[in-house]
MIVEXZA-327812 format. One line per 2 residues: number of its first residue (from 1); their letters; for each residue x negated, y negated, z of C-alpha. Coordinates in nm, 3 decimals, decimal comma. Example, Ala and Ser with C-alpha at 12.3 -4.5 7.8 and 13.67 -1.06 7.14 Angstrom:
// residues 2
1	AS	-1,230/0,450/0,780  -1,367/0,106/0,714
//
This chain:
// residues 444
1	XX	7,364/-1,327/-3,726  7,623/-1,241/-3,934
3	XX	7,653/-1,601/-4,080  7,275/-1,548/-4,203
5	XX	7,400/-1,198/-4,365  7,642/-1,341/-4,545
7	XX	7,430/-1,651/-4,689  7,164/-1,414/-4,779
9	XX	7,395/-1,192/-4,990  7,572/-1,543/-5,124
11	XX	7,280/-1,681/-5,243  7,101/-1,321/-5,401
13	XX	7,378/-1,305/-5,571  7,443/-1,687/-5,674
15	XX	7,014/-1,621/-5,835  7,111/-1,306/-5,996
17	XX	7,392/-1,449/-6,165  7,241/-1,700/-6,310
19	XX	6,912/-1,521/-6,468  7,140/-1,278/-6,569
21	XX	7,258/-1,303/-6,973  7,416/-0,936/-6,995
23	XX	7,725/-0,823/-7,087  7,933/-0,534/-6,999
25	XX	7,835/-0,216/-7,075  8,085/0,050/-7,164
27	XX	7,822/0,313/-7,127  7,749/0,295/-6,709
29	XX	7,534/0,556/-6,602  7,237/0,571/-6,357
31	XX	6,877/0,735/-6,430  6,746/1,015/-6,214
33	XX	6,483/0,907/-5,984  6,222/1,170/-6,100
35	XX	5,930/0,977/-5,849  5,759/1,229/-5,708
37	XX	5,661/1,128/-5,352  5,297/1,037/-5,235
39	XX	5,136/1,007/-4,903  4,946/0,759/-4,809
41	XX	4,628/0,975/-4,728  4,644/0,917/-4,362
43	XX	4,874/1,016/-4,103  5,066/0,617/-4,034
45	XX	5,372/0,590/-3,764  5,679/0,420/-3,902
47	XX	5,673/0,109/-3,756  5,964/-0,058/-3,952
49	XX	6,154/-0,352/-3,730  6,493/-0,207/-3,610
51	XX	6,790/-0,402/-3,702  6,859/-0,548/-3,436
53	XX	6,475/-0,692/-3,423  6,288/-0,457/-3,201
55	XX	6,003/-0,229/-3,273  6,148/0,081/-3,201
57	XX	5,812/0,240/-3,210  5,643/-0,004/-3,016
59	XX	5,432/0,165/-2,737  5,548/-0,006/-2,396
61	XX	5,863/0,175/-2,447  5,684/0,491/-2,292
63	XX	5,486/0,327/-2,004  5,490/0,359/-1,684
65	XX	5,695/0,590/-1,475  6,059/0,680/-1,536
67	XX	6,350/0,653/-1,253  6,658/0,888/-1,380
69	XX	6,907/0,699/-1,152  6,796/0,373/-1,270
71	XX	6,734/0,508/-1,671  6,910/0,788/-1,741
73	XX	6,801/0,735/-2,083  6,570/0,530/-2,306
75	XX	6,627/0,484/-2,681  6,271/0,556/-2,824
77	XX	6,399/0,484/-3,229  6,667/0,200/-3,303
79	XX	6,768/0,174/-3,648  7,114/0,025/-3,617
81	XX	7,451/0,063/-3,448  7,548/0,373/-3,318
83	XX	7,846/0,392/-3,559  7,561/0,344/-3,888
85	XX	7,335/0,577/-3,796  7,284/0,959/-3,669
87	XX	7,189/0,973/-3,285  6,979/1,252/-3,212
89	XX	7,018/1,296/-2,822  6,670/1,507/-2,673
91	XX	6,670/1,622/-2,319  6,419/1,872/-2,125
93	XX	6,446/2,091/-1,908  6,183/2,228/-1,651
95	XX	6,010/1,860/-1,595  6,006/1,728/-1,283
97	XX	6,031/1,381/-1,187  5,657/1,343/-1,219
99	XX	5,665/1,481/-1,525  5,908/1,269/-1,737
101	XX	5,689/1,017/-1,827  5,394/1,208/-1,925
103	XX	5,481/1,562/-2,041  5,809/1,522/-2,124
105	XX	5,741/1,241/-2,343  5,436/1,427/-2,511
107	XX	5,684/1,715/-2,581  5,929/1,460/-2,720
109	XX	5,747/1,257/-2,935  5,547/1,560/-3,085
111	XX	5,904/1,619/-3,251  6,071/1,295/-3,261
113	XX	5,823/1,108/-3,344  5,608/1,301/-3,547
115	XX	5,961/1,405/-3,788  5,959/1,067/-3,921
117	XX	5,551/1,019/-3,923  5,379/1,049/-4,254
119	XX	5,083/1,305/-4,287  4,780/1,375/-4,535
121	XX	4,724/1,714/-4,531  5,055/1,834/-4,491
123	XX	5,251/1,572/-4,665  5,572/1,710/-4,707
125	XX	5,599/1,915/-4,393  5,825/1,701/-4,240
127	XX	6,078/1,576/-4,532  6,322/1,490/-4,586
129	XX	6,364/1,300/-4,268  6,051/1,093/-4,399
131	XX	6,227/0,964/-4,670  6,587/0,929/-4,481
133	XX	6,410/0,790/-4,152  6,601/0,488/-4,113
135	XX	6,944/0,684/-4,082  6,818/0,783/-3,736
137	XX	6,836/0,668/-3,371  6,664/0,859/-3,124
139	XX	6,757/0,881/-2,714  6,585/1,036/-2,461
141	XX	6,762/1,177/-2,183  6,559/1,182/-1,862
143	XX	6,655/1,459/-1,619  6,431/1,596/-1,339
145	XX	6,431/1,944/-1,240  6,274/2,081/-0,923
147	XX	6,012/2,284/-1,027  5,796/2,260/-1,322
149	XX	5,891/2,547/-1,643  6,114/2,748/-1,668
151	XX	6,241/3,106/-1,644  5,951/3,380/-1,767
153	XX	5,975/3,718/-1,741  6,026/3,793/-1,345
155	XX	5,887/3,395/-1,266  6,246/3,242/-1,198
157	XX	6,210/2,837/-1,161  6,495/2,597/-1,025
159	XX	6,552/2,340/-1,352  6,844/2,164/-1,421
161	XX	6,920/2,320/-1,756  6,876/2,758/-1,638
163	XX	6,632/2,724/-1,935  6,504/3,141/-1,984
165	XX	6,283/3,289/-2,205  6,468/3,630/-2,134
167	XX	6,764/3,578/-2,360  6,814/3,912/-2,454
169	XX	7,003/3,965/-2,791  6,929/3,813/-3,097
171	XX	6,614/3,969/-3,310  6,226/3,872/-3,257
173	XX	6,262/3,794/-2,884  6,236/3,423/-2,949
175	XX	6,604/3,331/-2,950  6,633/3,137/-2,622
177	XX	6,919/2,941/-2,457  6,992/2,684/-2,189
179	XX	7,356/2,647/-1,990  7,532/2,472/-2,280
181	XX	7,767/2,359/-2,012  7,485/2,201/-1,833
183	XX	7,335/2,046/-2,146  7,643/1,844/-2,222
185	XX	7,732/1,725/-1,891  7,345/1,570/-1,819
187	XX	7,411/1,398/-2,186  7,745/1,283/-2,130
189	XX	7,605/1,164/-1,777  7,326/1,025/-1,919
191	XX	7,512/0,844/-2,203  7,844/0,738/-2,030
193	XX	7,928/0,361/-2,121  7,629/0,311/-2,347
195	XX	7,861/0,333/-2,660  7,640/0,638/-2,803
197	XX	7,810/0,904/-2,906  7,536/1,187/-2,954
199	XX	7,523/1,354/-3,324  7,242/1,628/-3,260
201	XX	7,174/1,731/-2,963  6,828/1,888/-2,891
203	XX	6,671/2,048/-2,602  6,277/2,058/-2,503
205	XX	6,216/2,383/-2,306  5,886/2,274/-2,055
207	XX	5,713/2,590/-2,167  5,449/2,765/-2,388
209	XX	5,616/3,081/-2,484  5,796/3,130/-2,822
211	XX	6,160/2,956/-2,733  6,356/2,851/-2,953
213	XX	6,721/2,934/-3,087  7,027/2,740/-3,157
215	XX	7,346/2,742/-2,947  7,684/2,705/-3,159
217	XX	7,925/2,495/-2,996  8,241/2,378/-3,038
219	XX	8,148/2,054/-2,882  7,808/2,011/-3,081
221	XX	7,581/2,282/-3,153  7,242/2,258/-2,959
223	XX	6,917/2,328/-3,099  6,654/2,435/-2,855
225	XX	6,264/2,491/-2,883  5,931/2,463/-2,700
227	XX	5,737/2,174/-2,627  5,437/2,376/-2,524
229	XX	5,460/2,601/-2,740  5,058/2,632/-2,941
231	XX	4,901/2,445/-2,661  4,641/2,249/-2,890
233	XX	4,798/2,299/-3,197  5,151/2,092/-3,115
235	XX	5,248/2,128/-3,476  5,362/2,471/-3,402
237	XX	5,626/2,351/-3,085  5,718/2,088/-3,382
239	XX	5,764/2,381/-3,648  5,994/2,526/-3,399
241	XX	6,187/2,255/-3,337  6,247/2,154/-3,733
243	XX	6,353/2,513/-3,787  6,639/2,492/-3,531
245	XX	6,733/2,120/-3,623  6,836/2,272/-3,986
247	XX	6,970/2,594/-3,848  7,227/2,378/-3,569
249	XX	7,289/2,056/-3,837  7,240/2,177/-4,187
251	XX	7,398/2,539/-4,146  7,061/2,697/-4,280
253	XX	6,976/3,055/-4,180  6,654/3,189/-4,062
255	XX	6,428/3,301/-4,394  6,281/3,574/-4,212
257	XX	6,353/4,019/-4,117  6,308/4,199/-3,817
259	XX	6,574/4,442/-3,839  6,514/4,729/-4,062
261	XX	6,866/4,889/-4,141  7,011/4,703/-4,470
263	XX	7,272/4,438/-4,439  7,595/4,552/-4,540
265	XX	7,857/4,291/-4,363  8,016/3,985/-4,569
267	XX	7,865/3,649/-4,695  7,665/3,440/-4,494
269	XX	7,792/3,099/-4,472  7,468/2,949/-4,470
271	XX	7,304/2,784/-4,806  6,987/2,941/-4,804
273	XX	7,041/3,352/-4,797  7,317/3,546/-4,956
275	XX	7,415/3,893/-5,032  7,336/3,864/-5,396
277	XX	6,993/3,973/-5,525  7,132/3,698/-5,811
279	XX	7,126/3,399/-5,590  7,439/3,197/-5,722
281	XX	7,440/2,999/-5,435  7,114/2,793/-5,547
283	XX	7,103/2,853/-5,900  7,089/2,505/-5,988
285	XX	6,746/2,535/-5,835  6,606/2,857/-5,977
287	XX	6,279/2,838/-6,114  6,218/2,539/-5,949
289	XX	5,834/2,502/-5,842  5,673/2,167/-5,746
291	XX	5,337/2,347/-5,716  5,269/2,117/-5,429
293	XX	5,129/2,474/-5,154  5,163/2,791/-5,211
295	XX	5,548/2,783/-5,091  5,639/2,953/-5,444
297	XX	5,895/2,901/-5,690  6,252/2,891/-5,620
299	XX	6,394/3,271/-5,710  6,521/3,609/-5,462
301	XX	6,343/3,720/-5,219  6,451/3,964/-5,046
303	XX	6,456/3,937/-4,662  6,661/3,697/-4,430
305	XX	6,883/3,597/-4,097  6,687/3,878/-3,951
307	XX	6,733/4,156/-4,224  6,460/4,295/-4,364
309	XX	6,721/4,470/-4,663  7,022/4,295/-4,793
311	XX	6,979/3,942/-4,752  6,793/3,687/-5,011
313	XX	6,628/3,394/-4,954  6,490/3,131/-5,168
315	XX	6,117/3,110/-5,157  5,832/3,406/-4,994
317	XX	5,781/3,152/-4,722  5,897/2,827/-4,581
319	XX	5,953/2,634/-4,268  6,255/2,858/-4,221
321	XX	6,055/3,150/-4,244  5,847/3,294/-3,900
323	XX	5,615/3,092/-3,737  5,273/3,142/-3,599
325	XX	4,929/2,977/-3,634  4,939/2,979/-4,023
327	XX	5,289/2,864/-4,097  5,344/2,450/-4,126
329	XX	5,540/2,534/-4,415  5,817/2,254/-4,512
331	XX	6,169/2,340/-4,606  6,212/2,479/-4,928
333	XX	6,429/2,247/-5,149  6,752/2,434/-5,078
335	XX	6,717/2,380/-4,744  6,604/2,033/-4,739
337	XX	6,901/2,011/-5,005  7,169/2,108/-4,710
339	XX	7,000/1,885/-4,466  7,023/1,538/-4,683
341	XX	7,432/1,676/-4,713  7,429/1,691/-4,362
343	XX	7,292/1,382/-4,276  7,527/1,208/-4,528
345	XX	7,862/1,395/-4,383  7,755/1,240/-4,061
347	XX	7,723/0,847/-4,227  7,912/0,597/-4,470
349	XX	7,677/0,447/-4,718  7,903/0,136/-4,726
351	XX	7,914/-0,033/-4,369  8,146/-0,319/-4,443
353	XX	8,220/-0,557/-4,729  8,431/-0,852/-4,869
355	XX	8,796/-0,811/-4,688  9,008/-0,589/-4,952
357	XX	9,335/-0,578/-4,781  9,508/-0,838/-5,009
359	XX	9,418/-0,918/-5,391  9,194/-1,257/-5,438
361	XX	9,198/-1,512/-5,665  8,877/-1,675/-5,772
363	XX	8,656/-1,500/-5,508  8,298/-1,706/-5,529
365	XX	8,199/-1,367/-5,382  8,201/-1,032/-5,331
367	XX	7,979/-0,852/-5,178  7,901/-0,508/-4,950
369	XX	7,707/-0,410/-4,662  7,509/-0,104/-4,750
371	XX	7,367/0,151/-4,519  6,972/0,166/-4,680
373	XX	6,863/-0,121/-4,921  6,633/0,063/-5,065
375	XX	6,732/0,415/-5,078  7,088/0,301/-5,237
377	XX	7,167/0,138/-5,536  7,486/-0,046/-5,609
379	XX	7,678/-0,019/-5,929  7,936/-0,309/-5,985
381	XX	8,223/-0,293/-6,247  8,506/-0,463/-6,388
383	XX	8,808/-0,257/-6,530  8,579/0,090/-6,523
385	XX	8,351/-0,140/-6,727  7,975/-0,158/-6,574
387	XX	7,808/-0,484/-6,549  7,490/-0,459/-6,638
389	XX	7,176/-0,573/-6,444  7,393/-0,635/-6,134
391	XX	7,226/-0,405/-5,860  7,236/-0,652/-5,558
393	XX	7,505/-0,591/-5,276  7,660/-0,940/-5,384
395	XX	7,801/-1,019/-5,695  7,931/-1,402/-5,773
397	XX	8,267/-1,276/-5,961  8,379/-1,605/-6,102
399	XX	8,026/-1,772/-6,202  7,926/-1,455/-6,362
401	XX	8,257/-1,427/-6,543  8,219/-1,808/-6,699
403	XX	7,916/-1,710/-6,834  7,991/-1,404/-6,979
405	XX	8,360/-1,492/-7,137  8,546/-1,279/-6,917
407	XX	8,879/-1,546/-6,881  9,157/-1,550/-6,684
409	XX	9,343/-1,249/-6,603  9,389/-1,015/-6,316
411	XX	9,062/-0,694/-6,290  8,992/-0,464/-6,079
413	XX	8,640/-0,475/-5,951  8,459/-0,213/-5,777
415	XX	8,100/-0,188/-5,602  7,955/0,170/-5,593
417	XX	7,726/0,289/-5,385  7,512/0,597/-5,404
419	XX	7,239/0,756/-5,365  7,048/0,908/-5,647
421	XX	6,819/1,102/-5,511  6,706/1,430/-5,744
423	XX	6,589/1,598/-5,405  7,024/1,681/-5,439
425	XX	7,125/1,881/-5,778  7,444/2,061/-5,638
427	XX	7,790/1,895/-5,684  7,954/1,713/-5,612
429	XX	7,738/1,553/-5,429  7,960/1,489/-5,147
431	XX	7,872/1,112/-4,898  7,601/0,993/-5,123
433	XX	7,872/0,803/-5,276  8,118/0,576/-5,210
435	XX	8,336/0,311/-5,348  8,531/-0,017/-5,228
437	XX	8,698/-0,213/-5,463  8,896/-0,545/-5,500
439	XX	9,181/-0,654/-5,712  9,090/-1,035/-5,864
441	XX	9,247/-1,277/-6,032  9,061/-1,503/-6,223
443	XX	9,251/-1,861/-6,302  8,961/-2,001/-6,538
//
């Protein structure tokens, strides 16, 4: 396999080379991206090839019953290595053996699935993992519990998680928690010798009632919501569970009061509410207003983290914000801002390249392994000089260098990778980026 990688990129670049009559430009410089997305018109399943050739999407990964003891999990989206890609690691609680291959998985998918899916009338409600869904891996842990639910009111149930919807604490009543103890030990179970190690870790409650919350944890915070949650209307479960994914990955805050004495502690860490009627912290988007729903424009509102005085947010509503039957919202772009930096503190954009340990002398050559072809572009320069028209992961150093004078000497060459993307204004723009580069000597 990796013999036909490296002919691929050998001969791309050998054909790009030679229709290519440019010089060097002193200049460099990329253009914003300022595409704005559109859907399809019709809600479509990704149904892209993983790399390793399997359709991850493909339906007889779901039939049939499950055995825990003999699949302790199942790996429902493949999109590459472990080590390339984000692993989100789901696993219920309050299913019973019966259950785990038919209400489980409908719980599941509704979010895992459906995160990645594209839809019509709501065509933005799930970004920006549309966009960025080939950074993700999804596994499904399968663990039976002896009775079906979980904890309501005076109902107690025996599941393997303790999952309760009598948290106590927190504002709203809906902040809900599992044993986080229990959580990682079924996972690390689950997971042990398989190579995976887990990213985000989410749990499906088996229950109806509002549920959801986010556990912070040393070891890897937890985000938790309800797969039955809006019986017929599963988008609101899936609401749920996008609004704790930010909260436990991206550091975003709830956009939403509930208690009525004003806020007076310190900062919130968190990029989407502040202290500050003035909003520094997202003033690079203020103003901003796509006028794609009736989300509003980017400015101070106040209300937020469960103050209904004190704290800001970003927009009157969002997917941050409460949610009941009218709110399939999507993230406002701060938010959806901090969860593209998330995802990119978790991954390298440049998964290997031409060896760089020693200097080379006429390289035929060099090339890099990127982590998205067609979410990243690649910038290639000589001596901080940009080649122009060069955007292919390979570059043929000494045939491009005949034809464009460049004689002997010794350069420094470097391949950047980034990503572009103007759904990120803040800066720096920290893992979009990065840069390997070679020292060459050219004899001819």
């Amino acid at each position: 396999m990796r013999k036909h990688i490296l002919l691929g990129l050998l001969t791309s670049a050998l054909a790009a080379c030679s229709s290519d009559s440019g010089g060097l430009d002193s200049d460099g410089g990329a253009a914003q991206d300022a595409t704005v997305e559109v859907d399809s018109g019709e809600e479509v399943m990704d149904a892209g090839m993983a790399d390793n050739g399997i359709n991850p999407d493909a339906a007889p990964r779901d039939a049939g019953t499950v055995d825990p003891t003999a699949e302790p999990y199942r790996t429902t989206r493949d999109r590459g290595t472990p080590e390339s890609r984000i692993d989100i690691v789901i696993v219920g609680d309050g299913y019973t053996a019966e259950e785990l291959s038919t209400t489980y998985v409908e719980h599941d998918q509704n979010l895992t699935s459906n995160m990645f899916t594209r839809r019509s009338s709501r065509r933005d409600v799930t970004q920006p993992f549309r966009r960025y869904g080939d950074y993700f891996n999804v596994h499904r842990i399968h663990l039976a519990s002896n009775e079906s639910g979980i904890d309501e009111g005076d109902t107690e149930r025996d599941t393997a998680l303790d999952g309760t919807t009598a948290c106590g604490g927190g504002f709203g009543g809906g902040i809900c928690y599992v044993d986080a103890d229990k959580v990682h030990a079924a996972i690390d179970a689950a997971l042990a010798g398989s190579g995976i190690t887990p990213d985000w870790r989410i749990v499906v409650l088996n229950t109806s009632e509002k549920a959801s919350g986010v556990i912070e944890d040393p070891r890897g915070n937890i985000a938790v919501f309800p797969g039955g949650f809006g019986g017929n209307a599963a988008h609101l479960a899936r609401m749920h569970g996008l609004r704790e994914i930010a909260k436990a990955f991206a550091g975003a805050e709830y956009e939403f009061g509930g208690i009525s004495t004003p806020y007076t502690g310190a900062e919130f860490d968190a990029p989407n509410v502040t202290v500050t009627a003035t909003a520094p912290k997202w003033a690079h988007w203020m103003g901003f207003d796509d006028d794609q729903d009736d989300i509003s424009a980017i400015g101070s509102y106040e209300g937020g983290a469960g103050y209904d005085q004190g704290v800001y947010r970003p927009t009157e509503v969002s997917k941050m914000g409460p949610i009941d039957n009218g709110n399939t919202y999507r993230y406002n772009v701060v938010t959806r801002e901090a969860i593209i930096l998330a995802m990119y503190d978790k991954l390298s954009v440049i998964l290997d390249g031409e060896d760089n340990s020693q200097p080379l002398t006429d390289p035929v050559v060099l090339w890099v392994q990127t982590l998205d072809q067609d979410l990243l572009d690649v910038e290639w320069s000589i001596d901080d000089r940009i080649i122009e028209d060069q955007t292919d992961p390979a570059l043929g150093i000494t045939d491009w260098a005949a034809r464009n004078g460049v004689g002997a000497g010794t350069y420094t060459v470097r391949a950047r990778v980034y990503d572009d993307s103007d759904w990120v204004r803040i800066e720096p723009r920290a893992g979009m980026e990065q840069t390997r580069e070679w020292t060459v000597t050219l004899t001819r």
